[in-house]
C-alpha positions in Angstrom: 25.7 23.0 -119.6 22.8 21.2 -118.0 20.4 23.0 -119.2 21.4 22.2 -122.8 22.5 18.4 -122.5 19.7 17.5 -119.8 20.8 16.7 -116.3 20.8 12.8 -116.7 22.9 13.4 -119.4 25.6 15.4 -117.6 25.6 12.8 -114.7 25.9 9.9 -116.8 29.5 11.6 -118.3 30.3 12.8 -114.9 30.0 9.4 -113.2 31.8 8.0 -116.5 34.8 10.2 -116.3 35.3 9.5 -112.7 34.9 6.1 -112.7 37.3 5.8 -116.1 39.6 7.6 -114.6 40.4 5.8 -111.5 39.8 2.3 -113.5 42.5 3.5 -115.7 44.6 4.8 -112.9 44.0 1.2 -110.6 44.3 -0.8 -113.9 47.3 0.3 -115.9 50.0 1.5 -113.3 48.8 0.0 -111.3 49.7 -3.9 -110.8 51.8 -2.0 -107.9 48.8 0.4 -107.0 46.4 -3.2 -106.7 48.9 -4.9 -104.5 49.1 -2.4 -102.2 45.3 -2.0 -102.1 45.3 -5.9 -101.5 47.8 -5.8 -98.3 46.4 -3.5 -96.2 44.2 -4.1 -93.9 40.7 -3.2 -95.6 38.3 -1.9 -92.8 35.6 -4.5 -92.3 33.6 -2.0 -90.6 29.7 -1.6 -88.8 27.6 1.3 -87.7 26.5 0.6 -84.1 23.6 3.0 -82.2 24.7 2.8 -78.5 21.6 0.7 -76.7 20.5 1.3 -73.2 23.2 0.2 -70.4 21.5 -3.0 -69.6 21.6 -3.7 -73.3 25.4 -3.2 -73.3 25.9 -6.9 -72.3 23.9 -8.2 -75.3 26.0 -6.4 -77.6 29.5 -7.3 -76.2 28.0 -10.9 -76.0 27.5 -10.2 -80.1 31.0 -8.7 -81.0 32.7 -12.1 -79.0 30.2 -14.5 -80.2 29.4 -13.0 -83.9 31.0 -9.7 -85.4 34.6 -10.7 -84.5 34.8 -14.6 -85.4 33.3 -13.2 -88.4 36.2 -10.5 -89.1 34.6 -7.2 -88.1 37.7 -4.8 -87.2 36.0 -1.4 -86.5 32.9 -0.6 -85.3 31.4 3.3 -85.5 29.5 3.5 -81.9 27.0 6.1 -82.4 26.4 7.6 -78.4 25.0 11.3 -79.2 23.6 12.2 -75.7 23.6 8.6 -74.7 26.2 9.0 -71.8 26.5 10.7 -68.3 28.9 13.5 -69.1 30.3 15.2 -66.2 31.1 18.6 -68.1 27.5 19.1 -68.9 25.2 16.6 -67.1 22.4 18.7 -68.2 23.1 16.7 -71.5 22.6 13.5 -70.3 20.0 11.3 -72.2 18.8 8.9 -69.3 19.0 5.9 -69.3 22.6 7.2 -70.1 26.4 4.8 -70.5 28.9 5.6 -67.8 32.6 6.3 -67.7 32.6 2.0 -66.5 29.9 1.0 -69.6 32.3 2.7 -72.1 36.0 0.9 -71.0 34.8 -2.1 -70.6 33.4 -2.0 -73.9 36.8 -0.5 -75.6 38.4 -3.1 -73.5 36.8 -6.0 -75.5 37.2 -4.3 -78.5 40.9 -4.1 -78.0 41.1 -7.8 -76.7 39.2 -8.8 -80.3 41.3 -6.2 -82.7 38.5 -3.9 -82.9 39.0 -0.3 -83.3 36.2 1.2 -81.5 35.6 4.5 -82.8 32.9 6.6 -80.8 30.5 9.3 -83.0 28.5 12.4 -81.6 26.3 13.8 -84.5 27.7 17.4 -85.1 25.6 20.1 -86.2 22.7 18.2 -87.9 20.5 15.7 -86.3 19.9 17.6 -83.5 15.7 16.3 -82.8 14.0 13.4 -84.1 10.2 13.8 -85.0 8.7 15.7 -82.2 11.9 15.5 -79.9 14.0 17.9 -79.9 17.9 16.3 -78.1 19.2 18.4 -75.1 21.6 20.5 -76.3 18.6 22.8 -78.3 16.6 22.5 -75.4 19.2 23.6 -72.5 20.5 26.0 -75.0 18.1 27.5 -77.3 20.5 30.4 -78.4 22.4 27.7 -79.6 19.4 27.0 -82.3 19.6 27.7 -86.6 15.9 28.0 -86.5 14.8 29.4 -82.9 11.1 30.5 -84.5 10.5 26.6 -84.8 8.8 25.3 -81.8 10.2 21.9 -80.2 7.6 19.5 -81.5 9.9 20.5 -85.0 6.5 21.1 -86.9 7.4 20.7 -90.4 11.1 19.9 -90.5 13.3 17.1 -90.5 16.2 17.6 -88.1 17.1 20.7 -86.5 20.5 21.8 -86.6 22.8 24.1 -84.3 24.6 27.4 -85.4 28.0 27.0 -86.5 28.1 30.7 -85.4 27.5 30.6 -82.4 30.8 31.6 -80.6 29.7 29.5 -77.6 29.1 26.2 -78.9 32.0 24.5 -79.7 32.9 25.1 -76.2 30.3 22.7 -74.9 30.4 20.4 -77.7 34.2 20.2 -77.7 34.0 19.4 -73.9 31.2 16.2 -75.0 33.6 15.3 -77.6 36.5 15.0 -74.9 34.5 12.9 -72.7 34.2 10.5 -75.1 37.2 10.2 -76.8 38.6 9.8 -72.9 36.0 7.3 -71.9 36.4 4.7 -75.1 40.2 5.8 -75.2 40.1 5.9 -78.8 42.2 7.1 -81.4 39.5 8.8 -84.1 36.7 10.3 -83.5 33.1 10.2 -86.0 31.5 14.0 -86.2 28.5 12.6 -88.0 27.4 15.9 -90.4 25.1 14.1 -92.6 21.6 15.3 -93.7 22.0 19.0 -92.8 19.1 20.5 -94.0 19.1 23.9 -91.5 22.0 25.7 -92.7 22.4 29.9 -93.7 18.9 30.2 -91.8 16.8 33.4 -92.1 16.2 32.9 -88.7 19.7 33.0 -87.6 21.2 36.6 -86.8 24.3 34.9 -87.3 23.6 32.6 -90.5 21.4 34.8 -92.4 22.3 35.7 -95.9 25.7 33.9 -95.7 26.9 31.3 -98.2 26.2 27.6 -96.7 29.3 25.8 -98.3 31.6 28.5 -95.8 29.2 27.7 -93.0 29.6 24.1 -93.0 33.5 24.3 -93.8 33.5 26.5 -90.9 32.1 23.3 -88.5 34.3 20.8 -90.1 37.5 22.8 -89.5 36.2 23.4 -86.2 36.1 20.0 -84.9 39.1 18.9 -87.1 41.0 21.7 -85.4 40.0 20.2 -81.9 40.6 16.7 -82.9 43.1 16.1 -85.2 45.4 19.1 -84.1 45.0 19.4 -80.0 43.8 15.8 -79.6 45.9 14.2 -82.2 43.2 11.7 -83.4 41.6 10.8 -86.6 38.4 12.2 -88.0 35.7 10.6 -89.4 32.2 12.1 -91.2 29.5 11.3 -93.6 30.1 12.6 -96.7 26.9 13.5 -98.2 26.7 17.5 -98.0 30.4 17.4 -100.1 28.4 15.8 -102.9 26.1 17.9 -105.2 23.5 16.9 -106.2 23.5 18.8 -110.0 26.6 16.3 -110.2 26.1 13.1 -108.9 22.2 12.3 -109.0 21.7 10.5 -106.0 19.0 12.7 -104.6 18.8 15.4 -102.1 19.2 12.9 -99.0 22.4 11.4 -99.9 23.7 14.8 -102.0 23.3 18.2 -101.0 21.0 20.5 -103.4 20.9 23.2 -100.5 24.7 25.0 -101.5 26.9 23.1 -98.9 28.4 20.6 -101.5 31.6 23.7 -101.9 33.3 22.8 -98.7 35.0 19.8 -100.1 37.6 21.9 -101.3 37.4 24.3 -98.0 38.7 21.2 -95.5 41.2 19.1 -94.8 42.0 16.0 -97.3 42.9 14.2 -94.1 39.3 13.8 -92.9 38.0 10.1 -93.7 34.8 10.6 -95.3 32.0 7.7 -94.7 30.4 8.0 -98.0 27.0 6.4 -97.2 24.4 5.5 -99.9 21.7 2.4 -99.7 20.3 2.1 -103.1 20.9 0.1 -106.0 22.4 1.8 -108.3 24.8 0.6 -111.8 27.6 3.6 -110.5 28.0 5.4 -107.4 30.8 8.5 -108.3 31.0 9.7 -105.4 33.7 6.8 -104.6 36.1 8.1 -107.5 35.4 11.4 -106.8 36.3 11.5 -103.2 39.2 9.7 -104.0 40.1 12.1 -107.0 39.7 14.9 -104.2 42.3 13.7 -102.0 40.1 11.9 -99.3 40.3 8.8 -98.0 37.0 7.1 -98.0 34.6 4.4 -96.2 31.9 3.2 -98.7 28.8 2.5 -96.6 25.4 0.5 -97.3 22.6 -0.4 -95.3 20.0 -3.5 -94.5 19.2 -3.9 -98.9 21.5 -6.7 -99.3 21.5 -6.5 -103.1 22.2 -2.7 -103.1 25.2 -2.6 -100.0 26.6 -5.9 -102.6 26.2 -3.6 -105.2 28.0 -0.8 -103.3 31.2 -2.8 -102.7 31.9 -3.9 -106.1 31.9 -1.0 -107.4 33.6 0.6 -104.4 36.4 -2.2 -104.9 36.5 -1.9 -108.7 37.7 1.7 -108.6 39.5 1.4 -105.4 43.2 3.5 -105.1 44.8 3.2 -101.8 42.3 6.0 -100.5 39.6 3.9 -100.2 39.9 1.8 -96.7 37.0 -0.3 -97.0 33.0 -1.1 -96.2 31.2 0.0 -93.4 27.6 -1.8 -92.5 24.9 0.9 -91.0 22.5 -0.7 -89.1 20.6 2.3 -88.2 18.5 0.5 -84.9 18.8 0.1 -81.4 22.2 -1.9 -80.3 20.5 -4.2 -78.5 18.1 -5.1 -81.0 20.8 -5.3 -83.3 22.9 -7.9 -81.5 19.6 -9.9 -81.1 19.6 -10.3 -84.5 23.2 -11.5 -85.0 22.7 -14.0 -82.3 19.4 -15.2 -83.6 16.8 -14.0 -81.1 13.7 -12.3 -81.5 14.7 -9.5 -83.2 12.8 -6.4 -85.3 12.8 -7.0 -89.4 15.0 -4.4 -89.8 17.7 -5.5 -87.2 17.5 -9.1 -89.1 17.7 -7.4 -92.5 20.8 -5.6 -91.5 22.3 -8.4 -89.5 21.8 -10.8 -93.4 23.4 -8.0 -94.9 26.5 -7.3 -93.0 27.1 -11.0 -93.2 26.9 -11.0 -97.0 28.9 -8.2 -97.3 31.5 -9.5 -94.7 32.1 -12.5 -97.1 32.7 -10.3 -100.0 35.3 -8.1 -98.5 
């Protein structure tokens, strides 16, 4: 079908029968269907990176003084191997959050109505330019692409093996940590931008369909979490989306075969659909919806675009999609400089302007 109407083409009528659909769905039955969307209690939501332990202060100072006056009610606290876990201190990513760092924080939260939701990128995400995070490094039988020296010459991220019957143990035991430490009731997998999947250079992965390998991680962890720890689960949702489909691009869809697993997990995962360009449509909202997910539209620091973003989001909202999430995709501190109005990076302030602007639409 592509190949004879064009691919624009498809995506155009793609996006248009998902968005018409739901329109239809919210618009007609659906004085009862708006209500309820109306009622409950739409996440106002941002994307924190944890900052250093002597930037933690700064940041709590900016949750009292800024993000909840303002009516921020869940914040996504990005820690990776930002903390001193006990089960593997080999892990540890000094200068790293303690046990104290991490309840004091979820103690604020809970004293401002914040639901503080701690993440730990799964799978993905595993170096950044010519670092290469501890896990790969303390455990290189744990690597997709072992033939790749650490410096990660010519890649973007490196990812683990979902194979690998011994890693869930260790990861599962980081997960724990956390969840203990911020006492929280959901938990963030990350899973975006998995580009290393179904490697040739896994003995494992090798020649095996990527949509089963990624389902395979993400009813791993929902196993762990949702059915022995009895919390939520959040993700990013942009290896569900193909690309052939949707249009946005092989960052926020997947053109390398995951994009299957949507209809391999469980419809009980909240999916963080992120995207930060301006854009007339974004189907993946409808879509995820259509699916069975519930879903967290999120923009970033382009204050037009993440505007863009929520109306749409909004305008073909069912009771499936809970609300906005800000990224803001720099260091904590840095951020909460911006919000309070000190010296700040341009892409801290940028971010800071546009979770405001945002804020005041939702």
């Amino acid at each position: 079908m592509a190949r004879k109407l064009g691919r624009r083409r498809v995506i155009a009528m793609t996006a248009g029968l998902l968005a018409g659909t739901l329109v239809a769905e919210v618009g007609t039955a659906p004085q009862e269907e708006r209500e309820r969307v109306e009622k409950r209690q739409i996440w106002r939501a941002v994307h924190i990176l944890a900052p250093n332990p002597d930037g933690l202060p700064l940041l709590k100072r900016a949750i009292e003084e800024q993000l909840a006056p303002m009516g921020v009610n869940v914040i996504v606290f990005e820690v990776n191997y930002k903390f001193a876990y006990r089960s593997h201190p080999e892990l540890r990513m000094e200068p790293a959050l303690k046990d104290d760092d991490a309840r004091s924080l979820a103690q604020l939260c809970r004293q401002l109505k914040i639901r503080l939701i701690p993440e730990f990128n799964c799978l993905g995400h595993q170096s950044w330019g010519k670092t290469t995070f501890p896990l790969l490094v303390k455990y290189r039988e744990f690597d997709e692409t072992p033939n790749i020296p650490l410096d990660n010459p010519g890649i973007y991220c490196r990812s683990w093996c979902p194979l690998h019957p011994k890693v869930n143990e260790v990861v599962f035991a980081l997960m724990d940590e956390l969840l203990d430490a911020f006492q929280s009731d959901a938990f963030h997998v990350g899973m975006d931008e998995v580009f290393l999947i179904a490697s040739e250079q896994c003995p494992r992965c090798k020649g095996k369909d990527p949509a089963e390998l990624f389902a395979k991680a993400v009813n791993d962890y929902h196993e762990h979490l949702v059915k022995k720890r009895g919390v939520e689960m959040l993700m990013w949702g942009d290896r569900l989306l193909d690309d052939e489909q949707m249009g946005y691009g092989k960052w926020e869809a997947s053109q390398n075969g995951t994009a299957p697993a949507i209809d391999k997990i469980p419809k009980d995962i909240i999916i963080c659909d992120w995207h930060y360009g301006l854009r007339k449509e974004y189907p993946s909202i409808p879509y995820f919806q259509q699916k069975g997910f519930r879903v967290v539209s999120a923009s970033w620091k382009d204050e037009q675009a993440a505007l863009a973003f929520l109306s749409y989001s909004r305008k073909v909202a069912t009771d499936k999609w809970l609300g906005h999430m800000c990224t803001t995709w720099v260091d904590g501190a840095d951020f909460a400089k911006a919000m309070l109005g000190m010296e700040a990076s341009e892409t801290a302030k940028q971010a800071a302007k546009t979770l405001k602007a945002c804020l005041a639409q939702i």
